[in-house]
C-alpha atoms as one frame of an Amber mdcrd trajectory, in Angstrom:
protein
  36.604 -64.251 -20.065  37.098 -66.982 -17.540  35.939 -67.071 -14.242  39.362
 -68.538 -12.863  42.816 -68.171 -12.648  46.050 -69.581 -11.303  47.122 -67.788
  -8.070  50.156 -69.614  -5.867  49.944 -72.756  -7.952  46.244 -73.174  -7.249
  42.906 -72.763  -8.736  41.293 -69.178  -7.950  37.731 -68.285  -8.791  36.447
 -64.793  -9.382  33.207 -65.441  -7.595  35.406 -66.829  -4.233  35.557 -62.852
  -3.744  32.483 -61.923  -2.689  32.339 -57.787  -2.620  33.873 -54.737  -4.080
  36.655 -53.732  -1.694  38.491 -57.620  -1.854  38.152 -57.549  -5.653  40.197
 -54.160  -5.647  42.745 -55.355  -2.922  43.498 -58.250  -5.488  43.784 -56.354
  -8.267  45.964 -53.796  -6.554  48.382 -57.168  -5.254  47.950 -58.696  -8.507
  49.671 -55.284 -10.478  52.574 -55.498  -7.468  53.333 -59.468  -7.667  51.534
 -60.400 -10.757  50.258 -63.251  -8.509  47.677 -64.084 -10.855  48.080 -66.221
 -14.255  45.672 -67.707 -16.613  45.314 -71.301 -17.039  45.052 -71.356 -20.552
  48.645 -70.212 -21.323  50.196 -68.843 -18.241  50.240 -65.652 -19.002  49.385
 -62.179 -16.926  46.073 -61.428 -15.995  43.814 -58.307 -15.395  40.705 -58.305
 -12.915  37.057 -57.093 -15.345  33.869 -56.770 -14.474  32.092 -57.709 -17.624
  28.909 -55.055 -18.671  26.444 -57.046 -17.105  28.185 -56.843 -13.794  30.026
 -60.332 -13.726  33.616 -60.099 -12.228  35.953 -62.181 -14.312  39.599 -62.344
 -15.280  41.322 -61.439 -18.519  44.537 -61.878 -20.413  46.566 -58.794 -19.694
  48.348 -59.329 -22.965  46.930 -61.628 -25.370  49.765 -63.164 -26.714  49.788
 -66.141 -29.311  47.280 -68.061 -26.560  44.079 -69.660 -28.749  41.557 -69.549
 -25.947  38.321 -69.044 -27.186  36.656 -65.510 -25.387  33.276 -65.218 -24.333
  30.375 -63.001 -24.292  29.092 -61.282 -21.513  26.247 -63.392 -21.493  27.580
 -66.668 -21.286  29.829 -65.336 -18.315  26.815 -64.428 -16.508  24.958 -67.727
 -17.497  28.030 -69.373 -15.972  27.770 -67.474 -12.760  24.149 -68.601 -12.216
  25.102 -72.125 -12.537  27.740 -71.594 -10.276  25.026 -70.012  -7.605  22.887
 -73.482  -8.416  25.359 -75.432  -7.916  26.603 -73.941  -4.758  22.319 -74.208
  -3.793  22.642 -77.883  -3.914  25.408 -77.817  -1.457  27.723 -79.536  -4.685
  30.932 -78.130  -4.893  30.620 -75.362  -8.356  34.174 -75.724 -10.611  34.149
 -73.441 -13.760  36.316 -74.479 -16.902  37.396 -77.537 -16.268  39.189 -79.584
 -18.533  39.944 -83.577 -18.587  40.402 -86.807 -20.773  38.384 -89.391 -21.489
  39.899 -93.099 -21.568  40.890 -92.628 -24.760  42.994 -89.726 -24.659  40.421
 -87.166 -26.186  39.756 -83.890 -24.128  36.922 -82.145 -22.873  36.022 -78.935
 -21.011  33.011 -78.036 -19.014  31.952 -74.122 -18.947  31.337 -75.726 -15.128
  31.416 -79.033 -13.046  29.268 -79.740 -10.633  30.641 -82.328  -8.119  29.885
 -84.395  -5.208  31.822 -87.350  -4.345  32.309 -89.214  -6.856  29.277 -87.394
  -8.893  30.435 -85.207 -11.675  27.832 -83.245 -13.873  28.858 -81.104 -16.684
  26.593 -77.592 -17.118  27.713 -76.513 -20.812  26.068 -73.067 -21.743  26.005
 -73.256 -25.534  25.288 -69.276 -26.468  26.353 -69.762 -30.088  25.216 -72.308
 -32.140  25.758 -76.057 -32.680  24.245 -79.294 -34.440  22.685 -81.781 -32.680
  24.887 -84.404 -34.114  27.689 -82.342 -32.391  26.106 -82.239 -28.899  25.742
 -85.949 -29.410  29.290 -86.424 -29.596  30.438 -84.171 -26.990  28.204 -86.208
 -24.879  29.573 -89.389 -26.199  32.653 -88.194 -24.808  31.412 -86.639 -21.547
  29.509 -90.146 -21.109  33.194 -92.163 -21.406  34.684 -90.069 -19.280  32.121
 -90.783 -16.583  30.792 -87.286 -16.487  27.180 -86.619 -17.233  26.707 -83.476
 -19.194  23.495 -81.196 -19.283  23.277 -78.806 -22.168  21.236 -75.168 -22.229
  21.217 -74.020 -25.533  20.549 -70.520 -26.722  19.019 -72.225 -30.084  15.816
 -73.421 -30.415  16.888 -76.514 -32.018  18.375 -79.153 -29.818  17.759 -83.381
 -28.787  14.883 -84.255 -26.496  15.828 -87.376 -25.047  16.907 -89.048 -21.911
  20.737 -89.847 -22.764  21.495 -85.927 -23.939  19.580 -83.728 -21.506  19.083
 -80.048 -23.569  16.912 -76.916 -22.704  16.250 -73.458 -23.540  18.116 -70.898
 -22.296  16.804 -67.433 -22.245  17.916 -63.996 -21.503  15.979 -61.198 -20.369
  18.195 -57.941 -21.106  16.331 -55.500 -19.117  16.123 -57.748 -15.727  19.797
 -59.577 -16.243  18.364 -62.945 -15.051  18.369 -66.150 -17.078  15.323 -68.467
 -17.227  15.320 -72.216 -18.283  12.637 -73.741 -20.730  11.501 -77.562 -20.967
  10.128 -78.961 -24.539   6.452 -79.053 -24.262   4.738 -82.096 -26.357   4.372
 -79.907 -29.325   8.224 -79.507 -29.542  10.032 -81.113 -32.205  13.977 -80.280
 -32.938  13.413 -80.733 -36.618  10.683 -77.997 -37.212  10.942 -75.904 -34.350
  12.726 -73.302 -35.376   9.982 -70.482 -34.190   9.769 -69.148 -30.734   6.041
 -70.065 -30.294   4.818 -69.953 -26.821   2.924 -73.374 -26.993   6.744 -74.975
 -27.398   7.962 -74.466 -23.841   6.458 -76.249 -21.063   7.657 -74.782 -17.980
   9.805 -71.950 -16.860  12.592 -71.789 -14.214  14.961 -69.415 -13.041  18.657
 -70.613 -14.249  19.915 -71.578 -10.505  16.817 -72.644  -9.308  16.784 -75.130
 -12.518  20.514 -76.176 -11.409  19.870 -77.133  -8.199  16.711 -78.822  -8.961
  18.390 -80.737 -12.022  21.148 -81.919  -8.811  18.753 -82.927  -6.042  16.523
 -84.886  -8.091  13.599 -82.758  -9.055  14.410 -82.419 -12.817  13.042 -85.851
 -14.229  13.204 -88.139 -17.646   9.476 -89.303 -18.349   8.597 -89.196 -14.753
   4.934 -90.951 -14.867   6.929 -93.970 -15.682   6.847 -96.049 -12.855   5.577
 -93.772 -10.217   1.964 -94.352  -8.288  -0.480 -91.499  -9.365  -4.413 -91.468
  -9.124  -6.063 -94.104 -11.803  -9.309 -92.605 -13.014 -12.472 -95.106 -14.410
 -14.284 -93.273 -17.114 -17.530 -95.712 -17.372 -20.956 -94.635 -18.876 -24.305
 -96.011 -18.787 -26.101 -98.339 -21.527 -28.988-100.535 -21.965 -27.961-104.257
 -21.559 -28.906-105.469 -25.107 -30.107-109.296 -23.121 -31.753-108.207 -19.971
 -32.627-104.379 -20.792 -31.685-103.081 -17.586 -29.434-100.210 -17.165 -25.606
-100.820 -16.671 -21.959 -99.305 -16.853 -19.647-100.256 -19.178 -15.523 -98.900
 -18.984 -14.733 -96.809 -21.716 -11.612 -95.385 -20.663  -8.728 -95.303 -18.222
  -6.739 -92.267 -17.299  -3.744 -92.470 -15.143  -3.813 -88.566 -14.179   0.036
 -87.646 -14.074  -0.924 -84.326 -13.650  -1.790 -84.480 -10.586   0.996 -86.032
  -9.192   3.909 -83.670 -11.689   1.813 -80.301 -12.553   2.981 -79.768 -16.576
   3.215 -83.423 -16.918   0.420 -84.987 -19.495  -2.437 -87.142 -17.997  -1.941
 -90.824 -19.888  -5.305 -91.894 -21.669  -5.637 -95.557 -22.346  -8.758 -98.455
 -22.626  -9.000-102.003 -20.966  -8.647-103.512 -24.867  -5.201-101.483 -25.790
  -3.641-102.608 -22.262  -5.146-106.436 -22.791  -3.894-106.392 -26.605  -0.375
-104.429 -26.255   0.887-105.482 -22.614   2.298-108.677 -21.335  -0.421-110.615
 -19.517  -2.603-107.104 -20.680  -5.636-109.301 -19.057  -4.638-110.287 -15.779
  -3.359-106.492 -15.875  -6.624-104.594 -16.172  -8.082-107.305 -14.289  -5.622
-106.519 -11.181  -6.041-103.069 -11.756  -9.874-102.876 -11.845 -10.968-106.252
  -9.837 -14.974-107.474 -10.654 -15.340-107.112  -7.025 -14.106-103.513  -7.221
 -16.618-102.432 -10.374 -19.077-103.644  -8.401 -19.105-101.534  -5.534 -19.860
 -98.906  -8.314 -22.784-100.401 -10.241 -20.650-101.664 -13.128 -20.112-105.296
 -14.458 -17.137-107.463 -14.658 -14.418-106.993 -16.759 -13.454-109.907 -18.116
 -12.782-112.933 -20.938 -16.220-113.586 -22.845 -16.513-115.487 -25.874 -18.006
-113.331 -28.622 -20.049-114.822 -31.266 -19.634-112.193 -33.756 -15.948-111.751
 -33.776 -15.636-115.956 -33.292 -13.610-115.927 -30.432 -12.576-114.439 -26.609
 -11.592-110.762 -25.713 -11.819-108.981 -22.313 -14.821-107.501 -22.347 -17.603
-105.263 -20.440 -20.407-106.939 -19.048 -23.747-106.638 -17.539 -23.745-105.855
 -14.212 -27.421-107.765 -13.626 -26.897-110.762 -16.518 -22.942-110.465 -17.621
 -24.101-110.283 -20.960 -21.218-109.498 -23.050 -21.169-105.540 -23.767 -19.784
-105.679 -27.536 -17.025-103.283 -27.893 -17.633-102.420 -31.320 -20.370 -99.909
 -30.099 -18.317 -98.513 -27.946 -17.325 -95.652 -29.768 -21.517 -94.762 -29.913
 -21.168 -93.785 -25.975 -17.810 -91.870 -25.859 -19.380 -88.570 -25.383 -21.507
 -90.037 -22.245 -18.596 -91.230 -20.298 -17.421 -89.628 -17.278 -15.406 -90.388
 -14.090 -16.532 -92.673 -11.961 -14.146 -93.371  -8.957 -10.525 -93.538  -9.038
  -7.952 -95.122  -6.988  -4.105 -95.277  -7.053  -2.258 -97.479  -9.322   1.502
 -97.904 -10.856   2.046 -97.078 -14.381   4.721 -99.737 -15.398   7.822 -98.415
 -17.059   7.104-100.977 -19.691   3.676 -99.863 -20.259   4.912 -96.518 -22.101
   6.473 -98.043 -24.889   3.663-101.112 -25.097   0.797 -98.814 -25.435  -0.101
 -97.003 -28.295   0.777 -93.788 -26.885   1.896 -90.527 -28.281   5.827 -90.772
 -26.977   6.302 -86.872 -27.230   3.641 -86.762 -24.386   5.588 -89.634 -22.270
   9.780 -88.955 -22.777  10.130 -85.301 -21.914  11.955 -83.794 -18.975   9.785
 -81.888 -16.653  10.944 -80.130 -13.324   9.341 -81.341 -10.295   9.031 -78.926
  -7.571   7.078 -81.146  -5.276   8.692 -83.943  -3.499   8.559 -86.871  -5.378
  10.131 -90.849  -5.033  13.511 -91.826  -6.660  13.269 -92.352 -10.736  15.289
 -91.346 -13.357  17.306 -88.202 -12.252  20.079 -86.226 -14.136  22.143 -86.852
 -10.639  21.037 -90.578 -10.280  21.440 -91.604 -13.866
């Protein structure tokens, strides 16, 4: 059930007509001239309007032609990319087929292009491995396309190089909705439809013309400035016995910058152990100078007599008296926020850290207005 057809040598698309009185003045021509033929085969073609109200095109005698046929679903799923699309203000072409360098073919349930942009919205209604969707994308990728995939399954890749998502029907309303993997997704087990899977939920053309104008984003805390939170709480100073602060933790709050998007928890000893000059790092980040202003002591390099060497370490805000991290964990449950200020997370810091990676390479859909990064349009 495609939504074009061949009329005078030239693409026609069903949604081009846009109420009931031109659709029937076609058809009516179309029985006179038979003005219409499908690409597929060239054969005759009838005007349908599928049962959930999409207007299409059919063969009017099926012949020997191989073309696969479609439900009225994935027609309508079609149609709301093509609405999307149109959103963006990127030109919408359903079923399009082309080559890749090396001869072998593809064909996109609809292309999205602008210039020399060309994105591939494949509604995949029945199912299909991931090693499959891999390859299709292989060959979308050589042909200089980039492909997005929404999958009726609840089994698909999470990764930056094959963008997949849910798609949803709702029978009763006729309206498509999108879902992004949530942390607790994994393609391998989740075969359930458990609500703690899905993220976030968009409309289908909303999603499309968010996914073209840059608000559907690949790990987006990665390099982007968000809010940098210092968790410190207070201790005795084992030396001088005066109260002080020591930093316990360091959240860079990602929420707040992408709603849905995890907060990233990390210490000044994983960032001066795991990162590339991890000292002068946390040192940049949180200045002496800066802890200061706040009652707490330098972080810095101390030499420690008990592990028998240096390590950046708290220290006494009155003596700078090295604060031994080993009893850190003993104040964990006393520490709190104590200022914040805004700070880059380094692109290189999610992979150096030991963080969870389902919490830092997922997709999320930004609504707000947010700087350039790693797009399905700019990648």
């Amino acid at each position: 059930m495609p939504l074009k057809c061949i009329k005078n040598g030239e693409e026609y698309f069903a949604f081009s007509v846009t109420d009931d009185a031109t659709w029937e003045s076609l058809r009516k021509d179309n029985k006179q001239t038979g003005c219409l033929r499908m690409p597929c085969c060239g054969s005759g073609v009838v005007l349908r309007t599928s049962k959930l109200g999409t207007r299409h095109f059919a063969h009017a005698a099926r012949g020997e032609c191989t073309s696969a046929t479609e439900t009225a679903e994935h027609l309508l799923a079609k149609m709301g990319i093509v609405r999307g699309i149109q959103d963006a203000s990127w030109t919408a072409l359903p079923e399009q087929i082309g080559r890749t360098a090396s001869g072998e073919e593809w064909r996109a349930d609809v292309l999205a292009v602008q210039g020399s942009k060309r994105v591939a919205f494949e509604v995949q209604w029945s199912r299909q491995t991931i090693d499959e969707t891999r390859q299709r994308q292989n060959r979308y990728r050589e042909a200089g396309v980039r492909g997005l995939w929404l999958f009726r399954q609840l089994d698909f890749p999470v990764e930056k190089d094959t963008p997949a998502f849910r798609l949803s029907f709702d029978p009763e309303a006729k309206a498509f909705t999108v879902q992004l993997a949530s942390p607790n997704y994994n393609p391998e087990w989740s075969k359930r439809n458990d609500t703690d899977l899905w993220n976030q939920t968009i409309p289908l053309s909303r999603f499309v013309a968010g996914a073209l104008t840059g608000r559907l984003r690949f790990a987006p805390a990665l390099g982007q400035r968000m809010p940098l939170e210092v968790h410190t709480a207070r201790i005795d100073c084992w030396r001088c016995k005066r109260e002080t602060r020591i930093v316990l933790g360091l959240v860079f709050a990602a929420s707040r910058v992408f709603p849905s998007c995890p907060d990233i928890h990390t210490s000044i000893y994983d960032m001066a152990e795991h990162l590339n000059n991890g000292v002068m790092e946390v040192m940049t980040l949180i200045p002496p100078a800066l802890l200061r202003q706040h009652g707490i002591g330098p972080v810095k390099m101390r030499w420690s007599k008990t592990e028998g060497g240096e390590y950046l370490s708290n220290g006494c805000i009155h003596c700078d008296a090295l604060q031994g991290r080993f009893y850190d964990h003993d104040h964990w449950y006393d520490a709190a926020k104590t200022f914040e200020l805004e700070a880059v997370f380094k692109p290189e810091w999610g992979t150096r850290l030991h963080l969870d990676q389902e919490y830092i390479n997922r997709w999320l859909f930004c609504d707000t207005d947010i700087e350039p990064g790693v797009t399905l349009a700019n990648k």
